[in-house]
C-alpha positions in Angstrom: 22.3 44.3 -20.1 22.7 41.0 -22.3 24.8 39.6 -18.9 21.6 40.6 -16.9 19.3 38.5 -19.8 21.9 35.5 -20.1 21.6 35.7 -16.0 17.6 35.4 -16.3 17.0 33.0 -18.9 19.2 30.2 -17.1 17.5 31.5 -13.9 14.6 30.4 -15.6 15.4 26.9 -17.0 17.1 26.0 -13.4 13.6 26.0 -12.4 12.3 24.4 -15.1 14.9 21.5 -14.6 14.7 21.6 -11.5 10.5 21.1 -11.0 11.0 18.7 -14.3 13.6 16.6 -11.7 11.1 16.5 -9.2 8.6 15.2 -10.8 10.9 12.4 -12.0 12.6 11.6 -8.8 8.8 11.2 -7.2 7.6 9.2 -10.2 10.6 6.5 -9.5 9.7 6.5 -5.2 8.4 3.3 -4.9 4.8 3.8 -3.7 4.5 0.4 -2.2 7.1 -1.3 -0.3 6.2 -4.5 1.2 8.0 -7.8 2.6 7.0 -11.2 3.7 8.5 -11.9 7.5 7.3 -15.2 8.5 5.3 -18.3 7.0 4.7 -21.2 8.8 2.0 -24.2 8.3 -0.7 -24.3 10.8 -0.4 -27.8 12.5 -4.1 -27.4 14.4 -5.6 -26.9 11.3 -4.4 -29.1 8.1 -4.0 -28.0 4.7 -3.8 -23.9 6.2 -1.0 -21.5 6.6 0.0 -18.5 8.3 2.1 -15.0 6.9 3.1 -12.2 7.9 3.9 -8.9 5.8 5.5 -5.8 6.9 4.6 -2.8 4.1 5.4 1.0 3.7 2.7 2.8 1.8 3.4 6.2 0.0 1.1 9.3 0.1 -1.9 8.2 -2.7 -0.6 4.5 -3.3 -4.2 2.6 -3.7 -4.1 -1.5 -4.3 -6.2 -2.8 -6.8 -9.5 -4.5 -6.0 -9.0 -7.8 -4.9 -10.1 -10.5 -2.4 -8.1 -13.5 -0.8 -9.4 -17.2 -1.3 -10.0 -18.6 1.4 -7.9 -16.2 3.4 -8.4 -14.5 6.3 -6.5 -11.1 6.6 -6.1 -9.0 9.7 -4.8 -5.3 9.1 -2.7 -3.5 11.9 -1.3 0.3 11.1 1.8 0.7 12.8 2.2 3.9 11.2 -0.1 7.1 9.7 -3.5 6.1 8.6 -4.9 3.7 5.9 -8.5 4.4 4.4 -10.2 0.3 3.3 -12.9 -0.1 0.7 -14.2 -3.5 2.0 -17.5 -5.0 0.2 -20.5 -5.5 2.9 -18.5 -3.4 5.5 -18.1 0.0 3.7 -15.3 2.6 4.4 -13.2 2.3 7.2 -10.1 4.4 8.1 -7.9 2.9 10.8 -5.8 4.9 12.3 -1.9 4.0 14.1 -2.6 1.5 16.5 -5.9 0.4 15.1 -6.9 -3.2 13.4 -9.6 -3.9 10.8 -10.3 -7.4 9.7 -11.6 -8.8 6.1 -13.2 -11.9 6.2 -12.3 -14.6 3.3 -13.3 -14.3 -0.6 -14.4 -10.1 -0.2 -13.2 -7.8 -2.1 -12.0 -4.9 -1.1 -8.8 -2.4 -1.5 -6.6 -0.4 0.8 -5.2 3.3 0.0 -3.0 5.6 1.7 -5.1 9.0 0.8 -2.6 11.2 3.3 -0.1 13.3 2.8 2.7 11.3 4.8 4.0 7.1 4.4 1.8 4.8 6.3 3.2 1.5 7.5 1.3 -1.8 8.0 2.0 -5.1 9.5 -0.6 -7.6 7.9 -1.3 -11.2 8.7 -3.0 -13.8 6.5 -4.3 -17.2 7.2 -5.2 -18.7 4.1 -5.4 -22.1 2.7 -1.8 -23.9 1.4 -3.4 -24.5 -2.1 -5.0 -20.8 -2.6 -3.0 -17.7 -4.0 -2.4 -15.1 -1.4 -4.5 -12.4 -3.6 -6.3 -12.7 -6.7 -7.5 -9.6 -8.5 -11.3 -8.6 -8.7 -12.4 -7.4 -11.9 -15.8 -5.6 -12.1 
């Protein structure tokens, strides 16, 4: 009887380890991955530049609010589906193989609000002298 009891109780705290270990090993998944692949000046138009980013979004990961100065930024999902918040366009999912645009100085956010990663290569044409993002506070 008491080896039947011993047997239970570390029955029991395996799975409470266990589902405590999960929860720590998704906590430290880094829920946004992203890199910069290419930068070059724009020799047709002075004083702007050109970058590319390739990112890899986990399930719920939402940006900040925030805008670009000056910067143009065009969106492609090569993979799963992003859901934009973009000021004076509204909300927008774009889906694998789709492309959404935000025009200069708007604010606006992205978020992965699936269930599986989403992956998106982004490029941004932006003035030299201007941060790549700045945050919007409201």
């Amino acid at each position: 009887m008491k080896t039947k009891g011993f047997a239970a109780v570390l029955f029991a705290g395996g799975i409470l380890v266990g589902a405590g270990s999960s929860e720590i090993i998704h906590a430290q998944a880094p829920t946004l991955a992203t890199k910069q692949i290419f930068r070059t000046d724009l020799s047709n138009l002075p004083g702007q530049e050109v970058l590319l980013f390739a990112s890899s979004w986990q399930p719920g990961f939402r940006l900040p609010l925030h805008m670009h100065p000056e910067g143009h930024e065009i969106t492609y999902v090569i993979e799963g589906e992003q859901t934009f918040e973009i000021d004076g366009v509204g909300t927008k999912v774009v889906k694998a193989g789709e492309a959404i645009y935000t025009p200069p100085n708007t604010p606006h956010f992205g978020r992965n609000a699936t269930s599986g990663v989403s992956k998106t290569l982004v490029v941004r044409i932006k003035a030299k002298d201007q941060p790549v993002t700045s945050e919007v506070k409201r």
